[in-house]
N, C-alpha and C positions, 0 to 999 in steps of 0.2 A: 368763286367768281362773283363778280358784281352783279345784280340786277338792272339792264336796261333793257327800255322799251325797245323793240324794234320800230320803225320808221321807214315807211314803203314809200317811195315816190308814185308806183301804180301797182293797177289791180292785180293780184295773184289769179292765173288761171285758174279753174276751179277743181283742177287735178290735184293740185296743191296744199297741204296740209302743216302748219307752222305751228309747233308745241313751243310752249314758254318753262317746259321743262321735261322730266323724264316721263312719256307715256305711259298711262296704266296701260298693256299690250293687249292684256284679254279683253278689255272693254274695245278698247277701240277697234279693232280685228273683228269684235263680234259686231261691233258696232256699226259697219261698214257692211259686214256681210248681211245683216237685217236691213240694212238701207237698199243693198242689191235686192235682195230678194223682195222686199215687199214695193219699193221704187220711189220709198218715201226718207225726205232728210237726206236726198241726194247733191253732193257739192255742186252739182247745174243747177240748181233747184236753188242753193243755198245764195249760189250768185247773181241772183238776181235782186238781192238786197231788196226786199221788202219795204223796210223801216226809210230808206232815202226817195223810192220813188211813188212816196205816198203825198197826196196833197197838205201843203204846210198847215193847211185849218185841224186837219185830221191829224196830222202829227202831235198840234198843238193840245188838244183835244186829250189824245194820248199822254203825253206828258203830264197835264190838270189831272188827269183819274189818277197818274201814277204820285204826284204829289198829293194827294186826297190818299192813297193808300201809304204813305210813307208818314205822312203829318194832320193831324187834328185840326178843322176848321179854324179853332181858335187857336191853336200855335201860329196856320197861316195868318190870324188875323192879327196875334199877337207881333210878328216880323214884319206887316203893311203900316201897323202902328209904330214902330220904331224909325223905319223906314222913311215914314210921313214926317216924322219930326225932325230926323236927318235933313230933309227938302226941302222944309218949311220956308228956308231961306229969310230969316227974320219975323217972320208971322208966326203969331203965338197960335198954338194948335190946339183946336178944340180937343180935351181931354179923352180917351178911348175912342178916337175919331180917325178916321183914315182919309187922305187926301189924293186927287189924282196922279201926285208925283211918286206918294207911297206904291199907292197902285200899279202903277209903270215899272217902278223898282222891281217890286214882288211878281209880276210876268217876265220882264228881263231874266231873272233871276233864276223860275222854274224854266221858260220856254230856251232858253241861251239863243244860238243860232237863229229859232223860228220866231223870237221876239219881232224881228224888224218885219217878216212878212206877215204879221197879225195885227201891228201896231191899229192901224183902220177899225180892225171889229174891237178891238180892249177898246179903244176910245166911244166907238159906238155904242156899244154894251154900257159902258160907265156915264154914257149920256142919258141911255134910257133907264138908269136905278138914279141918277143924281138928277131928280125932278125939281130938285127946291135950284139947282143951279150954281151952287158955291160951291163945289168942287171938294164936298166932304161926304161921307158916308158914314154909317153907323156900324156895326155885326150884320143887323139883318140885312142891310145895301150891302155891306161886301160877302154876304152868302147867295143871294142873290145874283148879283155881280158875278160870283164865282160859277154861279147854274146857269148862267147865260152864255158865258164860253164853254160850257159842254156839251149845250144844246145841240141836235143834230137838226140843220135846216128841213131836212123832206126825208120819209120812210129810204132813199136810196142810200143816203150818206149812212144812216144808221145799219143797213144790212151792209155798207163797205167796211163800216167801223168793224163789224161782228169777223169780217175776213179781213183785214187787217189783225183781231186780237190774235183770233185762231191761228194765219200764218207766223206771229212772233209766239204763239206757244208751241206751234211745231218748232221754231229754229230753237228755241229754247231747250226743250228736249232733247233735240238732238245735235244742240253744242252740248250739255251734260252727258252725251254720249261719251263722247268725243275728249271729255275735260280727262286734264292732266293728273296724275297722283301724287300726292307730297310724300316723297321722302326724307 
């Protein structure tokens, strides 16, 4: 058979378990039975989606570490520069220069979704590194720039962040419980 997605109109209860192929039995069986027993990585637990009813600053936050663990400061810096020149719209760009269109590009691009609710602080942020005012940066302004969005405003946000990592490393675990086997 083909491969497609499935496509939910709404939420599955959370008794409800949807494989995208043949179960591994023993995993998942044992899998369920250590979730009963210990009372952790329970599908009530699981639905309450963690990752959506987190604040979009904190989300966004999360995604910037996850891009920082995926890509090297200077490949990000490498794609703002690209991007910049793309935007330029007629203006010759200063050469390994990044500009605030680039910039915008390259959060659109990591944040998807939460772009539009952060747009305020990326601007904010790129105001207090772009002191000279023309709307360009260097490396050190968009590393900067980049540590300014991951800033956590007060010790609270920073201990939310720590429970937010921890509950996506429990659902993480125990969706690899739970994953399917290729046959």
């Amino acid at each position: 058979g083909r491969d497609r997605e499935l496509i939910l109109q709404d939420d599955l209860p959370p008794n409800v378990l949807i494989f995208k192929g043949r179960p591994n039995l023993e995993r998942t069986i044992c899998g369920i039975i250590t979730g009963i027993a210990t009372g952790e990585g329970l599908p009530e637990e699981l639905h309450n989606k963690v990752l959506t009813q987190t604040p979009a600053d904190m989300r966004s936050k999360l995604l910037l570490e996850k891009a920082l663990s995926i890509y090297t400061m200077d490949q990000l810096y490498a794609y703002t520069v690209k991007a910049s020149a793309y935007h330029s719209e007629g203006i010759e760009p200063t050469a390994d220069t990044v500009n605030y269109q680039g910039v915008l590009s390259t959060m659109r691009h990591l944040l998807g979704d939460d772009y539009e609710l952060v747009t305020d602080k990326i601007t904010n942020n790129f105001e207090k590194v772009n002191i000279s005012g023309d709307c360009q940066m260097d490396f050190n302004d968009f590393e900067f720039f980049f540590n300014l969005m991951l800033e956590g405003s007060n010790t609270q946000e920073s201990t939310s962040m720590t429970n937010v990592k921890n509950e996506l490393m429990r659902h993480t675990i125990c969706h690899d419980m739970f994953k399917t086997s290729e046959i």
